[in-house]
C-alpha positions in Angstrom: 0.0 0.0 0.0 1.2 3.5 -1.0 1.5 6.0 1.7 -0.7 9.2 -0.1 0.3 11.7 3.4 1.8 14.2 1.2 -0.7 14.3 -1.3 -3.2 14.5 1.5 -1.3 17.7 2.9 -0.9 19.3 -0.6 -4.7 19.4 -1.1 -5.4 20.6 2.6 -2.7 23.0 2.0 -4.6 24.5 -1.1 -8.0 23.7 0.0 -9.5 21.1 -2.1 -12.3 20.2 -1.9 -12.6 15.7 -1.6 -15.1 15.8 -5.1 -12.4 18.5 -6.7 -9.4 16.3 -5.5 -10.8 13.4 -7.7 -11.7 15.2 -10.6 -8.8 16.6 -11.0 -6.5 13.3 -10.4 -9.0 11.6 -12.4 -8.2 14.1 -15.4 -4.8 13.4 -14.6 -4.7 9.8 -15.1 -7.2 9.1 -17.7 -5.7 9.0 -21.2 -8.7 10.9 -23.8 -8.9 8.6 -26.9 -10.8 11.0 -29.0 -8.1 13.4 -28.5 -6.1 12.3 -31.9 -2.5 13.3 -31.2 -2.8 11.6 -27.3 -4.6 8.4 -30.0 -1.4 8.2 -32.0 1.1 9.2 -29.2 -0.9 5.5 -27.0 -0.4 3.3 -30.4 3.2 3.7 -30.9 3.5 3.1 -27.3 1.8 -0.1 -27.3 3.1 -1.3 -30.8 6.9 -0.6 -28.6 5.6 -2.7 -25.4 4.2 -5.2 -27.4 7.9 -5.8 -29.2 9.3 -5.4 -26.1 6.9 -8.0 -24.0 7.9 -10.4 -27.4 11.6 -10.3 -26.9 11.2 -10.2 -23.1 9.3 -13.6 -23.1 11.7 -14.8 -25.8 14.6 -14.2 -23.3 16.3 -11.8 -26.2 15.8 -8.4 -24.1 18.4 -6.4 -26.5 18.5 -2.7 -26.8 15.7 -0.1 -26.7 16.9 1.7 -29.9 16.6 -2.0 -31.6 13.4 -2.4 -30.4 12.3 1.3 -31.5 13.8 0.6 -35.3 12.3 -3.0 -35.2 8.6 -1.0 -34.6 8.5 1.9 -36.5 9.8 -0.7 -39.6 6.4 -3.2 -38.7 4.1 -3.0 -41.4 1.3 -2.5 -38.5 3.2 0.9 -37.8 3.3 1.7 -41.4 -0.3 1.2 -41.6 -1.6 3.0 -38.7 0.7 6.0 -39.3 -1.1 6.5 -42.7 -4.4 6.7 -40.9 -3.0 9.6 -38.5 -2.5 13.3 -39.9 1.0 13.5 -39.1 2.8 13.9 -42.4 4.7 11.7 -45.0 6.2 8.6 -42.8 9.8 8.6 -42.9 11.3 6.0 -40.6 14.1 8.2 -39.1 11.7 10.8 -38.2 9.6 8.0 -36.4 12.8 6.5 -35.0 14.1 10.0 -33.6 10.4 11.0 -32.5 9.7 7.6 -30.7 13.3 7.6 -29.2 12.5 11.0 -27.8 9.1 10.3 -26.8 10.0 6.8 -25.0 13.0 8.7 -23.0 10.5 11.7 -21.5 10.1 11.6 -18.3 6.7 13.0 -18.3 5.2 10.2 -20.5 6.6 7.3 -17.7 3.0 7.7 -15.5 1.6 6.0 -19.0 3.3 2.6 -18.4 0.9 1.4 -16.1 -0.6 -2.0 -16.6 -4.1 -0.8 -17.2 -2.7 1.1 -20.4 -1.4 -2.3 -22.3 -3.0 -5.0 -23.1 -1.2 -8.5 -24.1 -1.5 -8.6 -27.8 -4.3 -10.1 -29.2 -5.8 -10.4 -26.0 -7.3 -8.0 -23.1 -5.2 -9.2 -20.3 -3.3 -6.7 -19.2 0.7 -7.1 -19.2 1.7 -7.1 -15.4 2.8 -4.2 -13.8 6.6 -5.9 -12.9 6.9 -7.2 -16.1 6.0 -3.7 -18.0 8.5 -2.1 -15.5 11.1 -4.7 -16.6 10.5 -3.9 -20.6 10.1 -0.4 -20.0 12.9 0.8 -17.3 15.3 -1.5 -17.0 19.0 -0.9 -18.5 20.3 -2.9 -21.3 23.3 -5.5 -19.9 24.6 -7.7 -22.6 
């Protein structure tokens, strides 16, 4: 169990209201799918997981730049990046963005286990192992 104390004495500290608390945290948390950038910015997160949960239950873990040029060269990627307004695909670009992208530090709340599903299924992937595919360091 997480210990919430200091969130609990930030929001009596700047008087917020219980209902008030959980919209905004609910805002916070909850990805909009109609929104199309926040769409397209979830699929190429997912398509990198789900290569990532493949090697990782293959026991072939490599590098997360391999990974990233492995997805954005999937045909899947190909596809779905045509149905998104976001230019003429040039897999450099979509190597450099995703690279970028997967390295913020802002986008790490995302990797929770409710976000990714196991492909082809709607089990998600478990919160350890998504931490494992997501944070941990490559070691050869």
């Amino acid at each position: 169990m997480k210990d919430y104390t200091k969130t609990i004495e930030l929001l009596k500290k700047k008087a917020v209201k219980d209902d008030e608390a959980v919209e905004i945290l609910n805002r916070a948390l909850t990805i909009n799918p109609s929104n199309q950038k926040t769409f397209w910015k979830m699929t190429r997160l997912t398509f990198y997981v789900w290569e990532r949960h493949k090697e990782y239950k293959e026991g072939n873990l490599g590098r997360k730049t391999d990974t990233i040029r492995k997805v954005v060269n999937l045909k899947e990627y190909k596809n779905m990046h045509s149905t998104f307004p976001v230019g003429k695909f040039d897999a450099e670009k979509e190597f450099k963005n995703l690279n970028k992208l997967l390295g913020d530090p802002r986008q790490f709340p995302l990797f929770k286990s409710y976000n990714f599903m196991q492909k082809g299924t709607s089990k998600p992937i478990p919160q350890d192992v998504l931490d494992k595919i997501i944070f941990t360091k490559y070691n050869p």
